[in-house]
C-alpha positions in Angstrom: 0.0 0.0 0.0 1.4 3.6 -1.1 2.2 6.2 1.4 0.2 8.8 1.4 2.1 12.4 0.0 2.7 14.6 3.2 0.3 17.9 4.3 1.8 20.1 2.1 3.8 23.1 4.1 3.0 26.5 3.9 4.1 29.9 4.5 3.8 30.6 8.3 0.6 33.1 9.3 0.7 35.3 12.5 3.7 36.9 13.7 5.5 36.4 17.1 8.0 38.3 19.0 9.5 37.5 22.5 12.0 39.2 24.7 12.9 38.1 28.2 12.4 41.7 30.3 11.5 42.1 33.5 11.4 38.9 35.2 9.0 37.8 32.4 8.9 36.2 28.9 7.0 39.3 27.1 5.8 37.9 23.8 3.4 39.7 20.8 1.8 37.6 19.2 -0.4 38.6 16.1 -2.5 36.2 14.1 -4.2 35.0 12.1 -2.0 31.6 12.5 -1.6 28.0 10.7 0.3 25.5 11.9 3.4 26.7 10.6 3.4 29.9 12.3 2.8 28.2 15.1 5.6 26.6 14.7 7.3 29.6 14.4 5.8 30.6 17.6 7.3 27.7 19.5 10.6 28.2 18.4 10.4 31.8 19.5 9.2 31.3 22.8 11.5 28.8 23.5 14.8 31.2 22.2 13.1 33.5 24.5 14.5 31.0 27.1 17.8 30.3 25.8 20.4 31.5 28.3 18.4 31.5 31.5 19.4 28.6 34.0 17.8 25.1 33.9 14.9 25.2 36.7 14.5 29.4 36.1 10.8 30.6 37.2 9.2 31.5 34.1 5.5 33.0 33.5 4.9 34.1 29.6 3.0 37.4 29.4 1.4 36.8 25.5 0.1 40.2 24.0 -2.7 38.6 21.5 -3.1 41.1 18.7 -5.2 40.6 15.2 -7.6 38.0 16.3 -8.0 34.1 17.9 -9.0 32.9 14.6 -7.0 29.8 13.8 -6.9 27.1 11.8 -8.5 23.8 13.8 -4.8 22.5 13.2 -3.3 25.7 14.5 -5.4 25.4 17.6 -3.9 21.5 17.8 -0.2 22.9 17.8 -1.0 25.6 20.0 -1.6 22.8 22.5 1.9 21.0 21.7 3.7 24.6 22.4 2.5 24.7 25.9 3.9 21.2 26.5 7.1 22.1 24.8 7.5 25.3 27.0 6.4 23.0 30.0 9.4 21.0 29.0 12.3 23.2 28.1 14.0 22.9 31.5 12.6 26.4 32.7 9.9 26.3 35.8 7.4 27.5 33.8 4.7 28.9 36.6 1.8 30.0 34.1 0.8 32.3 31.0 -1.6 35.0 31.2 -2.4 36.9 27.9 -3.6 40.2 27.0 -6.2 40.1 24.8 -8.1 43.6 23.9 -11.7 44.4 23.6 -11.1 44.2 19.5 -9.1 41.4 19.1 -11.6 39.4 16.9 -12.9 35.9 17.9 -11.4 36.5 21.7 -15.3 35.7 23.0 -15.9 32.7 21.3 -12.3 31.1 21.4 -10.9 32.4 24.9 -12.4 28.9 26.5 -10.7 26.6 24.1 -7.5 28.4 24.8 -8.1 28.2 28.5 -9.3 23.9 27.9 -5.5 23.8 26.4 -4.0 25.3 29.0 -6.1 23.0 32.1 -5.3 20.2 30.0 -1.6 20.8 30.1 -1.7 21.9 34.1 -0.6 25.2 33.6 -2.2 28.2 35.2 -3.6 30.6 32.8 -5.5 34.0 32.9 -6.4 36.9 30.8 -6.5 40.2 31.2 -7.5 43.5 28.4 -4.6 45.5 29.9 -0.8 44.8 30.3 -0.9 46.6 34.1 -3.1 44.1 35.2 -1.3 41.1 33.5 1.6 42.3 34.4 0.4 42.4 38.6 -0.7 38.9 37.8 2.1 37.5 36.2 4.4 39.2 39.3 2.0 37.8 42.0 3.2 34.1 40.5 7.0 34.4 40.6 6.5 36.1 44.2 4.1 33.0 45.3 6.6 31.0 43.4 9.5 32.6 45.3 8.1 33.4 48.7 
């Protein structure tokens, strides 16, 4: 029996930036996204990692911009990049993303992004402003810590 061809690749959709500053992962992330900028998105974030000792406290502010459209497959390897984070060798405490009042689909798709994050046992919030993801995200190193 023939092997099926493989999913053909595309060019990645959505953008992603990270920069580790101030005690935090700080990533932008603008979509629309497929798979393969999802992809793109996991090797970002973990980069964003490179350099920090094994074992670091880590919580991930995400900036959503654009909208929480996806592709059902983009969704799927959203869920792999939390486990890959989970894994890298930081203490990765929990994500919290900012998502604004106009970022499009953010009513109907914030519970499947918080189902992905449960399922992978990571604590996850959201918040419209940076201050107040920012206090959040602070809170859980200083639990963490204290």
């Amino acid at each position: 029996m023939a092997k099926p061809p493989p999913a053909p690749r595309f060019t990645p959709h959505g953008q992603t930036a990270a920069r580790w500053h101030d005690g935090f992962l700080q990533v932008v992330v603008s979509g629309p996204f497929n798979v393969e900028g999802i992809e793109v998105l996991t090797r970002t974030m973990l980069e964003g990692y490179r350099g920090l000792p094994e074992g670091t406290p880590v919580v991930n502010v995400c900036e959503m911009r654009g909208t929480l459209v996806y592709t059902p497959e983009a969704w799927e390897a959203l869920g792999a990049t939390i486990r890959a984070t989970s894994a890298s060798g930081m203490r990765v405490l929990a994500t919290v993303w900012i998502v604004a009042a106009d970022v499009e689909g953010a009513a109907l798709l914030l519970p499947r992004a918080r189902a992905l994050f449960a399922a992978a046992g990571r604590r996850f919030e959201v918040f419209g402003e940076r201050q107040a993801a920012e206090t959040w995200a602070r809170r859980q190193l200083d639990d963490a810590q204290g």
